[in-house]
N, C-alpha and C positions, 0 to 999 in steps of 0.2 A: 411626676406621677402623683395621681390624688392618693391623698392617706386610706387604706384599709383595703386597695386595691394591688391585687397581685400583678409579679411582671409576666407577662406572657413568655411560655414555654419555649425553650429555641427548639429548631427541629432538630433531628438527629443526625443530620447531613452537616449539620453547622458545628454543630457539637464535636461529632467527630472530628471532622477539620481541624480545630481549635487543639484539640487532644494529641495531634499529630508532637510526633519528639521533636523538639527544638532543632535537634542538630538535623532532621530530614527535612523541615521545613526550609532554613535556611541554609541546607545545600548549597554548593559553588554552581551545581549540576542543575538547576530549577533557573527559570527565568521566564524568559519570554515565551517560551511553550509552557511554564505550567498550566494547566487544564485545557491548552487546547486538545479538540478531537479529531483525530486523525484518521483516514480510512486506508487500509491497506488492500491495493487491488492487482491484479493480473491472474492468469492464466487457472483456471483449475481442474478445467473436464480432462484436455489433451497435454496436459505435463508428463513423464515417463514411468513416475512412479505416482499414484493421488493418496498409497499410505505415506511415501517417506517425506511428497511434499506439505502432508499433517505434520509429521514432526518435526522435521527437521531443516523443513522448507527455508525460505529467506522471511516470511510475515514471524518467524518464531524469533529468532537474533533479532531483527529491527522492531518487531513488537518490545522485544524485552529492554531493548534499549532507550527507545521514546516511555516507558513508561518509569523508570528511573530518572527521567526528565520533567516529570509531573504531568505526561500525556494519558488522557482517556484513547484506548486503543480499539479500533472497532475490527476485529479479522475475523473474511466471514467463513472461516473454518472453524471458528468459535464463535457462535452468533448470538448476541445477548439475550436474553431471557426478555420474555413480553407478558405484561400483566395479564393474566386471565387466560392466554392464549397457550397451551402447553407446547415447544419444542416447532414454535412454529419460524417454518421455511429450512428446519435443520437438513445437515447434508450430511453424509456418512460414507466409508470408502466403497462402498456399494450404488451410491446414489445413480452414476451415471447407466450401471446396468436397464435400470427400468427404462430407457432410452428405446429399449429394442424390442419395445410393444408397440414402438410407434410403425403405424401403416400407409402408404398410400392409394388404400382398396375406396374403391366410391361405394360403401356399402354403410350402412347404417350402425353394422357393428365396429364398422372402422372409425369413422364416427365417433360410436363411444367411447373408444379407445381413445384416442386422441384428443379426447375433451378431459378425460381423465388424464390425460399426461398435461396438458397446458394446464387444466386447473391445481395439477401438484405442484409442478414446477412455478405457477404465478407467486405461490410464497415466497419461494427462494429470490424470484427475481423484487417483490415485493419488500423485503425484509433486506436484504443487500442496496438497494435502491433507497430505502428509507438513512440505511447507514450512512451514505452518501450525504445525503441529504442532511442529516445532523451535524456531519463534521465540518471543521474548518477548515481543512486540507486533507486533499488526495496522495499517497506514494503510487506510484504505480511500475511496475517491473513487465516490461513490454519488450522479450526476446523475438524478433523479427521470426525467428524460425516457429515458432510457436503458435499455432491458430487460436484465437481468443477475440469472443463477440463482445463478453458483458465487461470485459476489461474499454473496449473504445466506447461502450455506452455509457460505463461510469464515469469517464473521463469525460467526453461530450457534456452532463450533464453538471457536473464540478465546474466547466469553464462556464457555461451558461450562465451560472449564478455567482462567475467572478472569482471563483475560489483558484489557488493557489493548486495545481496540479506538480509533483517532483515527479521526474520519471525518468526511469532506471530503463537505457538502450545498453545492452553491453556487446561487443563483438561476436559473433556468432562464424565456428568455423565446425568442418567435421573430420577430424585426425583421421578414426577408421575408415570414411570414405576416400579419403588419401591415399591410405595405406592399400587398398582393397584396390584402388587404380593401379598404384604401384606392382600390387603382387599378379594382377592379370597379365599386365605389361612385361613383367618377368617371366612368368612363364606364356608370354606370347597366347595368351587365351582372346579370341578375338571377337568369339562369339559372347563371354562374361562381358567382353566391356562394354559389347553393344547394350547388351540387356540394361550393364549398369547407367548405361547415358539416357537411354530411355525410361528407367527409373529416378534418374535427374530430374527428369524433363515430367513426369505424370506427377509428381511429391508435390509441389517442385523441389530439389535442394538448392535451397540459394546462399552461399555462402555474406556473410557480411561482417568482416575483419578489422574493417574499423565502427562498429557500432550504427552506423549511420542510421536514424530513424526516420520514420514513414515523412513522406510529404506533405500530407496531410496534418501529421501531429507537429511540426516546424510549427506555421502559425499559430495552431489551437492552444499547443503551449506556454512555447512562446521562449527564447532562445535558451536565458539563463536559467533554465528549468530542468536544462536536461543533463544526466551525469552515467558517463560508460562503466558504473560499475558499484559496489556496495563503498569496498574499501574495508571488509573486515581484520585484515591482518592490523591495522593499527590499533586498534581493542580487541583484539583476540585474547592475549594475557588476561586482561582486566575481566572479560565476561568468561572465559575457559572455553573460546570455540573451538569444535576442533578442526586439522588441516585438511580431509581429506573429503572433503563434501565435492560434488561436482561445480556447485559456485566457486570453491576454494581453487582447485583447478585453473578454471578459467582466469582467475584473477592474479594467478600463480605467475600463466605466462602474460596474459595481458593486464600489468599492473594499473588500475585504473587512471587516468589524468584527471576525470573530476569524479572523487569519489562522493557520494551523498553522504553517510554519517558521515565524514569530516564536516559538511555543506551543513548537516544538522545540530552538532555540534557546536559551532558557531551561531548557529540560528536560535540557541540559548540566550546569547548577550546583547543581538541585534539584530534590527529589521535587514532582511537582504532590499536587495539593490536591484535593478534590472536597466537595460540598454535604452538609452533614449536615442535613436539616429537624429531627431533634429539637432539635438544636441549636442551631440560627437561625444558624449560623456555619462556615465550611472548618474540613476537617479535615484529619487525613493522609490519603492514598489509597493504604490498602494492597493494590489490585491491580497496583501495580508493584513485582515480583518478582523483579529482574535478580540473578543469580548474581555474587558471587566467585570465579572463578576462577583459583586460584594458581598457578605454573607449580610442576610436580614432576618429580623426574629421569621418571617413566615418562608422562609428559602431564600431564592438570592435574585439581585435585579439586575439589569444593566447600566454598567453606570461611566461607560466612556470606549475610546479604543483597547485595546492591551497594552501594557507598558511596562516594561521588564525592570526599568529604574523606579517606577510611580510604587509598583508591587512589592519592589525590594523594599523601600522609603517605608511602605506598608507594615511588610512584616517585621525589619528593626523595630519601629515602633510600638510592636503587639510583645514584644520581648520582655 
């Protein structure tokens, strides 16, 4: 540097960084995900409860779990903030109400109505789309029984551009409808069960007990992508979930075989693997594409793949 000349400013983003405590930088828990971004998608108009899946949903646990991992987390039940733009595309447990201005009248004030619902709603899909789009990987929690549009178009648009989709199929069955067959059957009611098989049949209710997902998302995925279930009871202790959630349920009796946080977990210290058929044997899976980014006086550049041993090497040496 020439003499009488100052060093340029770092930013605040680098600064911070740097500032971070020792012992959470060099976590066991940081690696190969630190600062990748992640998008958490599925279901949100026609879930059973849209307050309790705000709080207490599955994006809240596995939000809070990737970000102890060193993940920037995008859920779009909490949608980041946009410069200059105030609360735009925000959703709130009312959102879907305004739904039911929508009309199919051929009139001009139909019309208006419904220029005003698309141009509201373009945010949301706007602003969830962009999310997409930032991240390096998709979760995605896709119950068969559950109607959801902008969950297959997130996904569609993630493999498009190669990215690493996880997606959560879990077994889908319905106790009470069981039970409600049974107790017709009992008391020999012949006309309930009609109605009830004809309300099978209009819903549909389609049971699917071993998870099995769509046929369409097999290829899109793609095999080793896909896992029956979260897997919270083996960090439950550790985070204090509790047991009685309807996910906790389901997992209660169907204890998952491949659960995703163990899957992610692991996804800390190494690049997953996926099926090569020519091969008859795993290979690398080069759809995980996570950047290096290095801190620079003016922000930070790219400066290779990710590498969870390169980063560690890194930060010993900043010690």
């Amino acid at each position: 540097m020439e003499p009488g000349r100052r060093r340029p400013a770092r930013s605040r983003a680098v600064t911070a960084r740097r500032r971070l405590p020792s012992r959470r930088r060099n976590s066991n828990a940081r690696g190969f995900l630190d600062g990748a971004r992640v998008y958490l998608s599925g279901p949100m108009d026609f879930v059973a409860s849209r307050e309790d899946e705000m709080k207490h949903g599955w994006r809240t646990r596995v939000g809070t779990f990737l970000r102890e991992r060193g993940c920037v987390v995008f859920d779009p039940w909490q949608k980041p903030a946009v410069r200059s733009i105030h609360e735009y595309g925000h959703e709130g447990l009312d959102t879907p109400k305004v739904r039911d201005l929508w009309t199919f009248d051929d009139t001009p004030s139909a019309a208006r109505a419904r220029a005003k619902l698309t141009g509201k709603f373009w945010e949301t899909l706007h602003i969830d789309l962009r999310m997409v789009d930032t991240s390096d990987f998709t979760i995605a929690y896709c119950p068969t029984s559950t109607y959801s549009v902008g969950t297959p178009h997130e996904i569609a648009l993630s493999r498009q551009q190669r990215k690493p989709v996880l997606l959560v199929s879990p077994p889908i069955e319905f106790p009470a409808l069981a039970d409600l067959q049974r107790h017709l059957t009992d008391k020999g009611d012949r006309a309930g069960l009609t109605l009830l098989e004809q309300l099978e049949n209009q819903v549909p209710i389609k049971p699917n007990p071993k998870g099995t997902p769509s046929l369409w998302y097999m290829p899109l995925v793609g095999g080793e992508s896909f896992f029956d279930g979260f897997g919270f009871e083996q960090f439950r202790r550790r985070y204090k979930w509790p047991k009685d959630g309807p996910l906790d349920l389901r997992e209660r009796t169907h204890e998952p075989k491949r659960p995703l946080l163990a899957f992610l977990d692991r996804l800390v210290k190494q690049l997953p693997r996926k099926w090569d058929p020519a091969r008859d044997d795993y290979v690398r899976n080069d759809d995980w594409l996570l950047w290096d980014l290095e801190p620079a006086d003016a922000g930070a550049e790219v400066t290779g793949p990710h590498s969870s041993s390169k980063r560690a090497s890194r930060v010993t040496k900043s010690r």
